[in-house]
Structure formats: structure tokens, C-alpha cells
N, C-alpha and C positions, 0 to 999 in steps of 0.2 A: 506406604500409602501416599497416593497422591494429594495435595490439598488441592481445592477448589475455589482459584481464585475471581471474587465476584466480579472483578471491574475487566477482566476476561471474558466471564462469561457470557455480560452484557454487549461486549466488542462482540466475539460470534452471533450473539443474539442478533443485532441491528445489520452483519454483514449478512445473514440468511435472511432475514426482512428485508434489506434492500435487494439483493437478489431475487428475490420472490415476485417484487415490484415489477423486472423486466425478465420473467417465467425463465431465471439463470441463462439470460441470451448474453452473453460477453461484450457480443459487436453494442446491442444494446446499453448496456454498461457504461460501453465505451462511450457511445455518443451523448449518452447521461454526463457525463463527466466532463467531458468538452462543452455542454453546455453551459454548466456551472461553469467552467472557467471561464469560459466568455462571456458570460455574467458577472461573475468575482472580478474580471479582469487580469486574474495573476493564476499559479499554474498550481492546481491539486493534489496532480499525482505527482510522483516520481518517472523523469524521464533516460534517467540512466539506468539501462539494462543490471542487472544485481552482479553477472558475472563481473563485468567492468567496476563498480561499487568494489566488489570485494579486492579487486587487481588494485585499486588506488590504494585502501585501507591497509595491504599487506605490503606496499612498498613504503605506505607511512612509517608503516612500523617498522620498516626493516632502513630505514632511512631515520629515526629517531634512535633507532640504537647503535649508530656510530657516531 
């Protein structure tokens, strides 16, 4: 049995409610977000593509264990 965790459930909640906000347009999203940051002034998302993330993470690791 799976548990159902709430502070999860509420992340998906509010990421299908912000999506909803711009009828799940991406580009839109997109430009959402850019505008916050250029609002906030500093940078929201992540700009490192996740394959490259995960290439650093695994040379960490393989570099802490020698």
C-alpha cells in the first residue's frame, strides 16, 4: 500500500492550479516565470539541464570515493 503523502499532495495541487492559470501553455509558463525573476531579481528555476545535474553528481561521487 501506497501512503499518501499530504505535503505532496498539496505540491501537485498548486502545480495543476498554476498550470490551469496559463490553459497548460509551457511557452506561457515560461514567460510567467521569467517575469518573476525579473521581478525577484535572482533566478527561480533551474538552469541546468537535469542530464548534465546528474553527469556532475555521479563524478562527485565517484571522485569522493577515492
Amino acid at each position: 500500500m501506497i501512503m499518501k503523502d499530504p505535503i505532496i499532495q498539496e505540491i501537485h495541487h498548486h502545480r495543476v492550479e498554476y498550470a490551469k492559470r496559463f490553459n497548460y501553455d509551457v511557452h506561457a509558463i515560461g514567460e510567467d516565470i521569467r517575469r518573476c525573476e525579473a521581478e525577484a531579481e535572482r533566478k527561480l528555476a533551474a538552469q541546468i539541464p537535469r542530464g548534465i545535474r546528474r553527469l556532475k553528481r555521479t563524478a562527485r561521487r565517484a571522485s569522493a570515493e577515492l
